[in-house]
Backbone as JSON, one array per atom type, in Angstrom:
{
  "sequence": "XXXXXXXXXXXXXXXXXXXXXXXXXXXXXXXXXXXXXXXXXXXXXXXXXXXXXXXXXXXXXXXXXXXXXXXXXXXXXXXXXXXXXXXXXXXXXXXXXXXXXXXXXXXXXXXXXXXXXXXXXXXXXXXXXXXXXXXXXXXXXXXXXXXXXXXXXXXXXXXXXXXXXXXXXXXXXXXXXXXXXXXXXXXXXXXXXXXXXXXXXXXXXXXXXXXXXXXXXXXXXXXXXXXXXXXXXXXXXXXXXXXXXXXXXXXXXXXXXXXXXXXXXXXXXXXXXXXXXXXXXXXX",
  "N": [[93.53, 115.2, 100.49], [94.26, 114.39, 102.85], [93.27, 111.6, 102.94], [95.4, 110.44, 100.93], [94.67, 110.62, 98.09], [96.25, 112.61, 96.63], [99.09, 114.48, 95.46], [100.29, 115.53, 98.1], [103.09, 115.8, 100.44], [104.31, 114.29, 102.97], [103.78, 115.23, 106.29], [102.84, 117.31, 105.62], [101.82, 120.47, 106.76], [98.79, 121.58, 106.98], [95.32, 123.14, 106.33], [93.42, 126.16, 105.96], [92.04, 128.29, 106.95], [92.36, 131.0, 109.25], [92.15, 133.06, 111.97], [93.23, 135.57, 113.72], [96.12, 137.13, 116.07], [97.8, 139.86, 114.98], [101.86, 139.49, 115.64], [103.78, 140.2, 114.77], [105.01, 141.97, 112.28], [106.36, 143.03, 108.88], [108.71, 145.14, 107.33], [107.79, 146.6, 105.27], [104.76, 146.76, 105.35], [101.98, 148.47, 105.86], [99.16, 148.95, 106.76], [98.6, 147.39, 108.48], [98.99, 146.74, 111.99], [100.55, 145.81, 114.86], [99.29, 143.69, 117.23], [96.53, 143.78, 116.15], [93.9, 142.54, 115.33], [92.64, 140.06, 112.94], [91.09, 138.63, 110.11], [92.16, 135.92, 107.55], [91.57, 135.68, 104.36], [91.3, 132.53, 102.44], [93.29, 132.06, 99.78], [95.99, 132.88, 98.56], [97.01, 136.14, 97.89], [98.83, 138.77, 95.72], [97.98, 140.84, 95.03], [98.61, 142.88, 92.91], [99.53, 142.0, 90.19], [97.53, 141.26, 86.88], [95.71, 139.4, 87.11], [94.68, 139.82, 90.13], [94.29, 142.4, 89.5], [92.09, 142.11, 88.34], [90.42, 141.24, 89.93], [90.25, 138.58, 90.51], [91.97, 136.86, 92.44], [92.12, 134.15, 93.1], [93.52, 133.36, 90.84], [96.18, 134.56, 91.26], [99.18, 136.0, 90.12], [101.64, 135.81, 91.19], [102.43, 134.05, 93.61], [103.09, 131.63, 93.11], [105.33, 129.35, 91.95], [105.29, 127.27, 89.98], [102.36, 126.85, 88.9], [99.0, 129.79, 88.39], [97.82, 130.88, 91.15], [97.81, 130.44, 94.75], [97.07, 129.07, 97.83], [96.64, 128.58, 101.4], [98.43, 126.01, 103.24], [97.66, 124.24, 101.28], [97.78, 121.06, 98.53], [100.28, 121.85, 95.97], [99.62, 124.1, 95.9], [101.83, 126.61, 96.16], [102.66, 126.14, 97.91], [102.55, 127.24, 100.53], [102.94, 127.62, 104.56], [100.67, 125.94, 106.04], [97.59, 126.69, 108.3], [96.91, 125.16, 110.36], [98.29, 125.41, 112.74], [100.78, 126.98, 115.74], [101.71, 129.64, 114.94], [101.38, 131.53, 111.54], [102.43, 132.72, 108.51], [101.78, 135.49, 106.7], [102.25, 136.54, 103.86], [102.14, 139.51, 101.64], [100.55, 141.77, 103.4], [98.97, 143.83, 103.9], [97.41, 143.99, 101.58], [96.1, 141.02, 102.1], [94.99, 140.84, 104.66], [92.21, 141.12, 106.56], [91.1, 143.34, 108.5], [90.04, 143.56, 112.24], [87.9, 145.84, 113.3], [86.91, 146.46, 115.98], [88.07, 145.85, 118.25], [87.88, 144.34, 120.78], [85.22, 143.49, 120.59], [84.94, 142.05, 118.38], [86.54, 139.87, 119.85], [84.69, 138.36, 120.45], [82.64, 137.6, 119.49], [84.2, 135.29, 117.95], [84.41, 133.06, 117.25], [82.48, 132.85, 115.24], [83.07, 134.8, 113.49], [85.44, 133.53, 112.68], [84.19, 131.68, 110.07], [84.72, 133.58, 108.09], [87.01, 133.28, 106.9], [86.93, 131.2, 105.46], [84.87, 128.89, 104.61], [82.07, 130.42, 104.99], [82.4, 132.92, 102.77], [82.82, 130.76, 100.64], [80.47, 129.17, 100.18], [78.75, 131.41, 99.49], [79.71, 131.99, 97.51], [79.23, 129.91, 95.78], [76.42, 130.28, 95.76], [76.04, 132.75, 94.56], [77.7, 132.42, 92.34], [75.78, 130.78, 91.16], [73.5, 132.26, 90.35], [71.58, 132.31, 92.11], [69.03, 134.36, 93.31], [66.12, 136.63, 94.04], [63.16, 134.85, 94.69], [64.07, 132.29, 93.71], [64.22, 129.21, 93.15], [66.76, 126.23, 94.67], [68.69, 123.73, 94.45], [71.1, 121.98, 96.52], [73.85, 120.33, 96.34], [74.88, 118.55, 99.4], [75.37, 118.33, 102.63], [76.93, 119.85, 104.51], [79.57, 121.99, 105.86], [80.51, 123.47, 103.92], [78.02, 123.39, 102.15], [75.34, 124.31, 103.94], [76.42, 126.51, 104.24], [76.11, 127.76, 101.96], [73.14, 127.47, 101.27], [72.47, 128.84, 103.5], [73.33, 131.3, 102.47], [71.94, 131.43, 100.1], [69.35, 131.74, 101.07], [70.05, 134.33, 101.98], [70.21, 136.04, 99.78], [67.31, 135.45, 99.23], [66.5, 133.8, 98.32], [63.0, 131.56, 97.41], [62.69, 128.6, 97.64], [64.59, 126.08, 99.6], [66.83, 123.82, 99.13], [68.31, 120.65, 100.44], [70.77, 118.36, 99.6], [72.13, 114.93, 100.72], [73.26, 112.1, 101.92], [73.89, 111.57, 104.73], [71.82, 111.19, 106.95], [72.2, 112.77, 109.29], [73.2, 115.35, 109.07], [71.03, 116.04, 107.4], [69.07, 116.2, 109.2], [70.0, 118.62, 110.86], [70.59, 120.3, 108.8], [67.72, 120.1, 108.13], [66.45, 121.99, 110.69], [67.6, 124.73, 110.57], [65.21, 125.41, 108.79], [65.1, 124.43, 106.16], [64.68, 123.0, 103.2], [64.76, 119.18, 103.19], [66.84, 116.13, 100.99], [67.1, 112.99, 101.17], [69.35, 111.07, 99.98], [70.06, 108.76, 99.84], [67.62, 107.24, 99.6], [65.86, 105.33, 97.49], [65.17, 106.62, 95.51], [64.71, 108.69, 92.09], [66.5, 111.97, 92.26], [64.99, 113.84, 90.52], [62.16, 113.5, 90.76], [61.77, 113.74, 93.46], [62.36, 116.31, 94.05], [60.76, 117.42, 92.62], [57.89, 116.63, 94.49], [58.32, 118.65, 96.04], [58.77, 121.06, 95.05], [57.0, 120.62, 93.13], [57.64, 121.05, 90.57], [59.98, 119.19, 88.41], [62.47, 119.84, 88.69], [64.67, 123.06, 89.33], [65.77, 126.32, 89.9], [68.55, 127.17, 90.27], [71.25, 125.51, 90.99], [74.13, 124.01, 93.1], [76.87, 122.77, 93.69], [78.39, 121.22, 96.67], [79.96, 119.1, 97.01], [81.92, 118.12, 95.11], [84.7, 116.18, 93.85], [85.09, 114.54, 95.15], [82.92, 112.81, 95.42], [80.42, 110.11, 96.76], [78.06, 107.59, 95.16], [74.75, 106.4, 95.85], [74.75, 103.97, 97.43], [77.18, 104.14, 98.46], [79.68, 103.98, 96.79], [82.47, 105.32, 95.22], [81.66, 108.08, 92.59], [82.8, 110.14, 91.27], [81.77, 112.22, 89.13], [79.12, 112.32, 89.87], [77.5, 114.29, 91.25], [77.7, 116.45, 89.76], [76.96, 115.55, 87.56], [74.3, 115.38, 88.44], [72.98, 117.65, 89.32], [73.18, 119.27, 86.91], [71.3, 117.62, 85.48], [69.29, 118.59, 86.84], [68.33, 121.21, 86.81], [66.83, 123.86, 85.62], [66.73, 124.61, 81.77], [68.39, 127.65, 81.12], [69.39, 127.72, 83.57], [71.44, 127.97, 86.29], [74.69, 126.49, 87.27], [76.56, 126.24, 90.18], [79.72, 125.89, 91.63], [81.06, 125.52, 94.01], [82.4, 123.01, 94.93], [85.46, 121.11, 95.43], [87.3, 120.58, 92.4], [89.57, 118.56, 91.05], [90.59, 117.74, 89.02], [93.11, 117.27, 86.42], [95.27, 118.67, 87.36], [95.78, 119.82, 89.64], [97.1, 118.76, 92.32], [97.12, 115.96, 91.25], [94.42, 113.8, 91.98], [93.89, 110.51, 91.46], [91.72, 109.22, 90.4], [90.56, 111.37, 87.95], [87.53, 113.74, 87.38], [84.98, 112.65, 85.04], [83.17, 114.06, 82.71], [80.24, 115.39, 80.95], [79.44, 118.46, 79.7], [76.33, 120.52, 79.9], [74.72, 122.19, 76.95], [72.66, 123.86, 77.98], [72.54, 124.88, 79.83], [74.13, 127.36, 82.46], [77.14, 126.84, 83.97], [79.49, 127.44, 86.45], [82.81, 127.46, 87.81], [85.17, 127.63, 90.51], [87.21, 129.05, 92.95], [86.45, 131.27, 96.21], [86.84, 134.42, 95.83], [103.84, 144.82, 100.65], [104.53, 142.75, 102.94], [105.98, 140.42, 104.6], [103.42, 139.26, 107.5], [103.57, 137.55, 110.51], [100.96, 135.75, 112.26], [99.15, 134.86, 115.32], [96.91, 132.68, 116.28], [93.99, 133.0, 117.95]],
  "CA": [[94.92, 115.19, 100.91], [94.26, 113.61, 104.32], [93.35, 110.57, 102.47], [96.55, 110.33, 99.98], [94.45, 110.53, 96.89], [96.5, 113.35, 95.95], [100.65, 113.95, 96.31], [100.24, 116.13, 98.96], [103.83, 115.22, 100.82], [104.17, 113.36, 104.45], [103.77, 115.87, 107.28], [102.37, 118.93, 105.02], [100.81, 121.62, 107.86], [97.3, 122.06, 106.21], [94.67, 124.32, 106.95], [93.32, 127.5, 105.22], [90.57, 129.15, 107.51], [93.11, 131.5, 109.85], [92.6, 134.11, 111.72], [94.62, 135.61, 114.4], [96.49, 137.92, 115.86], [99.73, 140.07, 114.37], [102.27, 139.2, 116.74], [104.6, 140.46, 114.35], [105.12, 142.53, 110.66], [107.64, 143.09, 107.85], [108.86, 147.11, 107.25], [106.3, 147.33, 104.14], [103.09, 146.7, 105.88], [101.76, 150.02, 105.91], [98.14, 149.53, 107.48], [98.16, 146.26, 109.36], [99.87, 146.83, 113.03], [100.7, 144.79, 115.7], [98.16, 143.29, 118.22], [95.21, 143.87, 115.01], [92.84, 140.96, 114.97], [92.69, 139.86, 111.72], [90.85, 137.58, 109.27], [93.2, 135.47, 106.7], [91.34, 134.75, 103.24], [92.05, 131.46, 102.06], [93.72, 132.58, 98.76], [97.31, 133.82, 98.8], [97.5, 136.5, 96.11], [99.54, 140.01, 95.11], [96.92, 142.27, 94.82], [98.8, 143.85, 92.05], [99.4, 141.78, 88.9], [96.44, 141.56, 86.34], [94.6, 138.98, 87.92], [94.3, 140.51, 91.41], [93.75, 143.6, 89.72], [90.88, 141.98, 87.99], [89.48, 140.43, 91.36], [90.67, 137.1, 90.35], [92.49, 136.67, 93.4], [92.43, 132.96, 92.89], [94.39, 132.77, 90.41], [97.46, 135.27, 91.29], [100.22, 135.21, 89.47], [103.06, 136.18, 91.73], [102.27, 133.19, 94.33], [102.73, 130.29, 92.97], [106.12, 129.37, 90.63], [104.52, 126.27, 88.8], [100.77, 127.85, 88.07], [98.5, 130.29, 89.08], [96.99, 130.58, 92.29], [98.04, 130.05, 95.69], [96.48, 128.97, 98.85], [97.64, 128.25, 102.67], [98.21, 124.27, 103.71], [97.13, 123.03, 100.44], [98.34, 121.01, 97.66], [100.62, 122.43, 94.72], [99.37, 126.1, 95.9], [102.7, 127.75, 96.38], [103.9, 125.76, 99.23], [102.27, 128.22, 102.03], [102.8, 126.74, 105.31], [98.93, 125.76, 106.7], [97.07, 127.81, 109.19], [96.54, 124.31, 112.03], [99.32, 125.58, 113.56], [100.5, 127.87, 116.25], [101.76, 130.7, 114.19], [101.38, 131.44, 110.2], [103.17, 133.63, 107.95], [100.67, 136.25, 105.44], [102.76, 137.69, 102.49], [101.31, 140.89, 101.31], [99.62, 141.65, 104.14], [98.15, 145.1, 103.36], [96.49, 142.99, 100.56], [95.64, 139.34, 102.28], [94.79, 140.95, 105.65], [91.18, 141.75, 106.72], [91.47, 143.33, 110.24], [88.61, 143.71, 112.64], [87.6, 147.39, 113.79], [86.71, 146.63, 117.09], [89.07, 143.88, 118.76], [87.04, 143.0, 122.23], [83.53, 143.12, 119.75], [85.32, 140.15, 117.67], [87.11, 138.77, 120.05], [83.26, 137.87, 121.67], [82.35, 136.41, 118.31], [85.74, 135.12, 117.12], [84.13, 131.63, 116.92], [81.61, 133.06, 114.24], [83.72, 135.42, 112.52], [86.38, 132.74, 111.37], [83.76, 131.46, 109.05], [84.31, 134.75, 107.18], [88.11, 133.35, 106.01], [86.77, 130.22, 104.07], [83.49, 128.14, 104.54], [80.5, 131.61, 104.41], [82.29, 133.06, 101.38], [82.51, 130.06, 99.43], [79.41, 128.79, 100.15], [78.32, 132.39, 98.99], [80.54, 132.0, 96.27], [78.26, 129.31, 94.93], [75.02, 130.8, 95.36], [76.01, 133.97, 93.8], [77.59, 131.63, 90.29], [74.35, 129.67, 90.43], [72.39, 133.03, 89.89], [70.25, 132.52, 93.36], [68.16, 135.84, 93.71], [64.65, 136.83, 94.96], [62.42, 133.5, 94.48], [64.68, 131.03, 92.76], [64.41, 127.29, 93.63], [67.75, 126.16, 94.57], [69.36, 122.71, 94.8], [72.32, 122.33, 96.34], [74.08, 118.63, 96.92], [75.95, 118.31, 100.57], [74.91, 119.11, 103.82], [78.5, 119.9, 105.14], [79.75, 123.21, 106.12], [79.66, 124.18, 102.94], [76.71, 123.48, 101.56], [74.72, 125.11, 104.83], [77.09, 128.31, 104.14], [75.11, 127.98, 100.2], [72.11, 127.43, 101.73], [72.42, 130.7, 104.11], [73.42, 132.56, 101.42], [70.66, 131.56, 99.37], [68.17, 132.48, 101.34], [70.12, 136.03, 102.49], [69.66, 136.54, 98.45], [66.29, 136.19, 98.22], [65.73, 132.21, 96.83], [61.94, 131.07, 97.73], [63.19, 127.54, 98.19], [65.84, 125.81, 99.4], [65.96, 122.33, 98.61], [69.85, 120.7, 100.6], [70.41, 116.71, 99.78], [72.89, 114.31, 101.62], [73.4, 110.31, 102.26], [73.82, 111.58, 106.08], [70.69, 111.74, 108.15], [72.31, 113.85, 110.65], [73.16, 116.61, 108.06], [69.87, 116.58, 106.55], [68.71, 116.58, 110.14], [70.7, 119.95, 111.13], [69.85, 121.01, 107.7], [66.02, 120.87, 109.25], [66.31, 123.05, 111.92], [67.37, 125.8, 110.35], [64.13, 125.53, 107.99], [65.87, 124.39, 105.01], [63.98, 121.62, 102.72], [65.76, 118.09, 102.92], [66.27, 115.25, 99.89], [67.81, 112.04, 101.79], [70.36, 110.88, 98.25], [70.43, 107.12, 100.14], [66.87, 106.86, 99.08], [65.62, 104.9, 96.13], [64.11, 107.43, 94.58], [65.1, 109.78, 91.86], [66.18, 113.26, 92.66], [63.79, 115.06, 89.82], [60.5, 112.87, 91.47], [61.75, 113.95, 95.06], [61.85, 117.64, 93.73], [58.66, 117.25, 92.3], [57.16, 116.42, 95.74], [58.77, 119.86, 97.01], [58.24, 122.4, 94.24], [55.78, 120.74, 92.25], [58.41, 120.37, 89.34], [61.34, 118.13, 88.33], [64.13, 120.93, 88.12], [65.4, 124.02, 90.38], [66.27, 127.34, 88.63], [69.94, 126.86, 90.42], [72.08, 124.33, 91.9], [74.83, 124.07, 93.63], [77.38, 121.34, 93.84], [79.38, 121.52, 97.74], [80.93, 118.24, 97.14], [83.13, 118.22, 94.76], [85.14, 115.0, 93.14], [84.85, 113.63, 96.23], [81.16, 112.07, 95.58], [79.85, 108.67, 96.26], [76.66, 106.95, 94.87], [73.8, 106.44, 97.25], [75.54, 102.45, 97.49], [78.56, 104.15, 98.85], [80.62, 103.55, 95.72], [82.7, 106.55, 94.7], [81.28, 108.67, 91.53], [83.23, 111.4, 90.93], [81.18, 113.25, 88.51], [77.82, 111.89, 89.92], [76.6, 114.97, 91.77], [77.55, 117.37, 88.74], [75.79, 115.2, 86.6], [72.75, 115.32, 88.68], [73.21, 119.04, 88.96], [72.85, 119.83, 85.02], [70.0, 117.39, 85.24], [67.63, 119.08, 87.69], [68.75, 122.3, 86.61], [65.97, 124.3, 83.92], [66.77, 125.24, 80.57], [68.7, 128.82, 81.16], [69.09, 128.37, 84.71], [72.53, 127.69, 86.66], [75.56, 125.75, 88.57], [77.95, 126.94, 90.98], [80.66, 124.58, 91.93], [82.54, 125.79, 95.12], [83.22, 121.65, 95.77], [86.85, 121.04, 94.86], [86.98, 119.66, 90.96], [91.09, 118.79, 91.12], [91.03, 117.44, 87.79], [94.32, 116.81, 86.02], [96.51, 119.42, 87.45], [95.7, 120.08, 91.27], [97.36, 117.65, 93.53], [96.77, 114.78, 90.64], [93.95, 112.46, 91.97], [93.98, 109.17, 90.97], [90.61, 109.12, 89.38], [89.55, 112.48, 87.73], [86.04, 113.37, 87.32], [84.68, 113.15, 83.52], [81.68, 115.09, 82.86], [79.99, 115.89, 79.95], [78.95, 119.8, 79.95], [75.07, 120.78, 79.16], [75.15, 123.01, 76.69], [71.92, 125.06, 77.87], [73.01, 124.98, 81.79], [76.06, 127.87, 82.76], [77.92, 126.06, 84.77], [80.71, 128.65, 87.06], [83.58, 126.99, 88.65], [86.08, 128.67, 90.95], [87.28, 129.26, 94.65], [86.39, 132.7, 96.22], [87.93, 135.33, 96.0], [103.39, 144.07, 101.72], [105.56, 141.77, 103.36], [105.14, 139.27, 105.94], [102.76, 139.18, 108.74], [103.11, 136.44, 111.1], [99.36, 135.82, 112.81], [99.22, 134.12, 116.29], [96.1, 132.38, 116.51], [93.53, 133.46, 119.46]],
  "C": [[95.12, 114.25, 102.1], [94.24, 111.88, 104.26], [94.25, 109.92, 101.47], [96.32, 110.15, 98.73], [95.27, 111.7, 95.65], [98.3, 113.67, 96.37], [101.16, 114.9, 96.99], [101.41, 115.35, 99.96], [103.69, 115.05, 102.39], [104.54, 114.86, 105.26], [103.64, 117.16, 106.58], [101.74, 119.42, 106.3], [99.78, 121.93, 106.88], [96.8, 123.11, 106.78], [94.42, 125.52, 106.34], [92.32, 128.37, 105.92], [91.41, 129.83, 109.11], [92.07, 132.8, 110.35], [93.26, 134.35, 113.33], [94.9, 137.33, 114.93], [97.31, 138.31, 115.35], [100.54, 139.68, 115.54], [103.6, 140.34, 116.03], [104.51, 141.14, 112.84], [106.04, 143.23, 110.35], [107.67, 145.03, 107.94], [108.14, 147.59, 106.39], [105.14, 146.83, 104.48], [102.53, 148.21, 106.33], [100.46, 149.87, 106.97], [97.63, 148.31, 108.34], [99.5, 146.8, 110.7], [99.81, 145.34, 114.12], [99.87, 144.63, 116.64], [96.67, 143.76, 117.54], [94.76, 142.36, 115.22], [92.45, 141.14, 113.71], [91.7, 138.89, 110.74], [91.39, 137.34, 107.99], [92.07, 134.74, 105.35], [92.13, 133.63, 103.23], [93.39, 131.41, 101.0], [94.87, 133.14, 99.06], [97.29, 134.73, 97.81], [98.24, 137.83, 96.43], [99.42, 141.19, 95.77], [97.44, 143.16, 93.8], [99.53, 143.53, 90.77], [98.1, 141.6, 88.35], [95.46, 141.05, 87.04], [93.66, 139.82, 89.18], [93.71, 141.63, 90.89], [91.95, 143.55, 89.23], [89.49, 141.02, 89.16], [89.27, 139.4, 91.15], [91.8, 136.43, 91.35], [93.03, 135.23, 93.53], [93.63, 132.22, 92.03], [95.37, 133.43, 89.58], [98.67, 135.16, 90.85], [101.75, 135.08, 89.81], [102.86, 135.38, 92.96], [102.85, 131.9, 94.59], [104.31, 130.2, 92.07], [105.64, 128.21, 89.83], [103.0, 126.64, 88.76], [100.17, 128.62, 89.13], [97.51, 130.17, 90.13], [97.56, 130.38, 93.68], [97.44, 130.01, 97.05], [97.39, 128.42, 100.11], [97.12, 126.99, 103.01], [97.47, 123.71, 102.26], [98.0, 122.61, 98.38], [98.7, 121.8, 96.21], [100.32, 123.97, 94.67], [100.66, 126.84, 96.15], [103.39, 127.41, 97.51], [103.82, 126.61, 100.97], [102.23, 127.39, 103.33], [100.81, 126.81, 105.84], [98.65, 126.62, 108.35], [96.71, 126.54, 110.58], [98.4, 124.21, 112.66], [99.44, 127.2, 114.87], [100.42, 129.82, 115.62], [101.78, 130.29, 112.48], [101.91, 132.76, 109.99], [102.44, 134.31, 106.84], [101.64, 137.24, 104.71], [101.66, 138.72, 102.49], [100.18, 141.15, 102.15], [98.39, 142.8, 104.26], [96.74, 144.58, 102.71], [95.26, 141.78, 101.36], [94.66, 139.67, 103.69], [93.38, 141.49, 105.72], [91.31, 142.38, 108.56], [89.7, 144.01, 110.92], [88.79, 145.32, 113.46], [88.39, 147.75, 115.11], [87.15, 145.41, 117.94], [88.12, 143.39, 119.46], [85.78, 142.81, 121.5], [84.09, 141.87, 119.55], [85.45, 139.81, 118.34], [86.1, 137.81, 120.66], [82.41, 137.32, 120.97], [83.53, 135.55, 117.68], [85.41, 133.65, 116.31], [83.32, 132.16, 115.18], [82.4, 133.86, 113.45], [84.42, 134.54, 111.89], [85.88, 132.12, 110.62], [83.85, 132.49, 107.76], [85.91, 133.83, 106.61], [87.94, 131.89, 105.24], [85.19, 129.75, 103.93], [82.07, 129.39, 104.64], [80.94, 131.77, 103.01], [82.79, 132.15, 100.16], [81.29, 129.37, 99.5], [78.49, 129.96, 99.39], [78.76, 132.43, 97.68], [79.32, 131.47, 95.21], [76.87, 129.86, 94.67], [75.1, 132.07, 94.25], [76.59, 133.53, 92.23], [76.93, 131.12, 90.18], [73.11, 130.81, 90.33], [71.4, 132.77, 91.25], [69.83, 134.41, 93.3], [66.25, 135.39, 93.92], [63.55, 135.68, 94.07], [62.99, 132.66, 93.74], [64.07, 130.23, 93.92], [65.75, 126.83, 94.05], [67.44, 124.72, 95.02], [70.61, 122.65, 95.32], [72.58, 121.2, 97.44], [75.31, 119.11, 98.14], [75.46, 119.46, 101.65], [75.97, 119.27, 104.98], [78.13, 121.22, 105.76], [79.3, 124.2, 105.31], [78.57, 124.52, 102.61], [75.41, 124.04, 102.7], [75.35, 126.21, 104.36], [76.47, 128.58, 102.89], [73.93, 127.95, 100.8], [71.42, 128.45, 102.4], [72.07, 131.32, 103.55], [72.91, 132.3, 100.23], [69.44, 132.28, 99.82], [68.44, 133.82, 102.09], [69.65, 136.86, 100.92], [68.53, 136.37, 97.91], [65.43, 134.79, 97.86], [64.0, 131.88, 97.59], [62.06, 129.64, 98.32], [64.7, 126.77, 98.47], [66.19, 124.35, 99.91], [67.84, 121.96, 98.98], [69.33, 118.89, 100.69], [71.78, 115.81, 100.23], [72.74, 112.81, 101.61], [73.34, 110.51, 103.71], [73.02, 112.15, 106.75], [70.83, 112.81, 108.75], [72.36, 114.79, 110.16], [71.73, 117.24, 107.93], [68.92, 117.05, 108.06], [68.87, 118.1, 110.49], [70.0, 120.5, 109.94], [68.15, 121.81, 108.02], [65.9, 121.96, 110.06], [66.76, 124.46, 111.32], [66.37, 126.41, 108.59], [64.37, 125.14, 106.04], [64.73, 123.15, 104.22], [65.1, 120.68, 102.45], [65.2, 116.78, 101.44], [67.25, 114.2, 100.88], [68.33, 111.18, 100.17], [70.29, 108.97, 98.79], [68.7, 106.54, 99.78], [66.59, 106.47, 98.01], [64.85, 105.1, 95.19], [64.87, 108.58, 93.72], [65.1, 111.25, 91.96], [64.97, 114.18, 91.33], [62.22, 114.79, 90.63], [60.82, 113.93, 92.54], [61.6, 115.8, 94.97], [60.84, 117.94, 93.38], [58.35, 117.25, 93.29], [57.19, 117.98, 96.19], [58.43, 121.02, 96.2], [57.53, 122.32, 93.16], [55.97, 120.24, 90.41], [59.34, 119.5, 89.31], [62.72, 118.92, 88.3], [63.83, 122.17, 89.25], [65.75, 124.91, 89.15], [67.76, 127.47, 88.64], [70.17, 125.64, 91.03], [73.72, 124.37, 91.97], [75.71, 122.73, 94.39], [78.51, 121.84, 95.4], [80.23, 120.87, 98.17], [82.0, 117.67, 96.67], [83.68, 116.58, 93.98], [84.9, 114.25, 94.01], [83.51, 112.34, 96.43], [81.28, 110.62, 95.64], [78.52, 108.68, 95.93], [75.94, 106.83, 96.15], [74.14, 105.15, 97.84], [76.79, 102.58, 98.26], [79.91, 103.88, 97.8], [80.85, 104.87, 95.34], [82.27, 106.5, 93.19], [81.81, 110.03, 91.58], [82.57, 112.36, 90.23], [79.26, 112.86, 89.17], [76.84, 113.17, 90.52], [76.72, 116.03, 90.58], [77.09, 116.87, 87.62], [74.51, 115.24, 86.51], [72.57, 116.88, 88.66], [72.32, 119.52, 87.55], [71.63, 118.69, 84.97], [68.64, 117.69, 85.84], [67.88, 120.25, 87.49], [67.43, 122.98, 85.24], [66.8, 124.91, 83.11], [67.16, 126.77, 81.35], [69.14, 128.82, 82.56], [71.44, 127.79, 84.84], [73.7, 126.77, 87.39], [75.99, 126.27, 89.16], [78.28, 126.08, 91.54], [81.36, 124.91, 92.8], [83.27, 124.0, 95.86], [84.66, 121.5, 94.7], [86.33, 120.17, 93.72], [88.61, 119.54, 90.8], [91.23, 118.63, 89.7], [92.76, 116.51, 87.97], [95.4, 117.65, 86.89], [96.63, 119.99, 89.02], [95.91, 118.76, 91.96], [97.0, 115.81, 92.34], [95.98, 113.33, 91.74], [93.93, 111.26, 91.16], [92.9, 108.98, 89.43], [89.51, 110.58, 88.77], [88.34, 112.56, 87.33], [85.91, 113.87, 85.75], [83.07, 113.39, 83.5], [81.24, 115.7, 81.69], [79.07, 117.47, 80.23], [77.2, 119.98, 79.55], [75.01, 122.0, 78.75], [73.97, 124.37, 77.11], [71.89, 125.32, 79.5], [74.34, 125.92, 81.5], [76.25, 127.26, 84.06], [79.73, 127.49, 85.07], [81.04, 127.88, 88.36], [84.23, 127.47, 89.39], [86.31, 128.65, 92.19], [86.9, 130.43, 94.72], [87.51, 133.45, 96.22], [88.52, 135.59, 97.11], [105.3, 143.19, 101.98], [104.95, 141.4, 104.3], [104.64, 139.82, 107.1], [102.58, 138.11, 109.64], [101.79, 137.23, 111.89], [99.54, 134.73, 113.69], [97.17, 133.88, 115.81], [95.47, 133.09, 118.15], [93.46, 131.98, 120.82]]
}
């Protein structure tokens, strides 16, 4: 959006990773009060047409009036104003609202808790659709936010290795330190060899894509499908993907150049974001 590949309009308020205090709430908020510290999923949803009821939260159907789904600050979601501002506005807040117990506890992590309203549980997201559990292998392209928050929450589930690859040194650097195994992607070496070196084989039992359409080649030349191609190719026979990097396609915010991708049919591949009346939320 930031870059205008998508028709995200001039002076949109972005932002989806909120949280806050109430400052303020509607007459049907039953269990959120005022001066609650809060954490704001990304996801706008209901909580009480089918979806929501089926913990498809993503893609709510009372959010949005042109398709399902709605999110805060981002394209074609429903028009929610974005959370980089001073105050935001949380429909169904009963629903959307996570509130914290013990205010002065949070407010003494507040920095670490607001990873709980986007970047931990989609990074968790992915590990848990790429099947990570107790000794997998994992791959998982981008050494962002994300892909550290997959990386975590690989090894809180259990994986034996955990194998994070990047074009940016400094990533793969950080990546290091918190014991992670690095693949440097600007090298001129293919990723199955470079896995070989690390677990002996050419393939991972999961992987995990954190970058989304967004990809370039190791040349710097955008490839839109290039990391979910490499994905399904270091991936074993039976094993998994999980895709928490944005895939806009045709119908989210229309990029320019959507990503084409041929499926493998013995790889599951699981796409997805994670999972009243108004509550404005002051930021802390």
């Amino acid at each position: 959006m930031a870059r205008g590949r998508t028709t995200a309009p001039r002076d949109m308020v972005l932002g989806h990773e909120i949280s806050g205090e109430v400052i303020e709430k509607g007459d049907d908020v039953e269990f959120i009060n005022v001066g609650d510290l809060v954490s704001v999923p990304f996801n706008v949803a209901c909580g009480r047409c089918r979806n929501c009821k089926e913990r498809h939260t993503d893609v709510c159907l009372n959010v949005n009036p042109t398709r399902p789904g709605g999110a805060y600050g981002y394209v074609d979601l429903g028009g929610w104003t974005g959370g980089q501002a001073n105050y935001v506005m949380v429909p169904y807040a009963d629903f959307n609202l996570l509130k914290f117990p013990d205010k002065d506890q949070a407010m003494k992590k507040i920095l670490d808790l607001t990873c709980l309203t986007d970047i931990l549980p989609t990074g968790y997201h992915g590990a848990v659709s790429a099947g990570v559990g107790t000794g997998s292998t994992v791959y998982i392209a981008g050494a962002g936010p994300v892909g550290l928050a997959a990386a975590g929450a690989s090894q809180l589930l259990g994986a034996a290795c955990i194998i994070v690859g990047d074009l940016n040194k400094e990533r793969l650097t950080h990546a290091k330190r918190f014991g992670f195994e690095t693949i440097d992607l600007s090298v001129d070496a293919p990723i199955p060899d470079q896995l070989h070196q690390i677990v002996g084989v050419p393939e991972v039992d999961a992987a995990i894509d954190c970058v989304g359409f967004e990809a370039h080649g190791s040349c710097g030349e955008a490839q839109p499908a290039v990391v979910l191609n490499t994905a399904m190719d270091v991936t074993r026979a039976g094993g998994a993907i999980g895709i928490p990097g944005s895939m806009l396609g045709r119908t989210l915010g229309r990029p320019r150049k959507p990503p084409s991708t041929a499926i493998s049919p013995c790889v599951l591949v699981s796409a997805g974001q994670n999972r009243s009346r108004s509550t404005p939320v002051r930021h802390p």
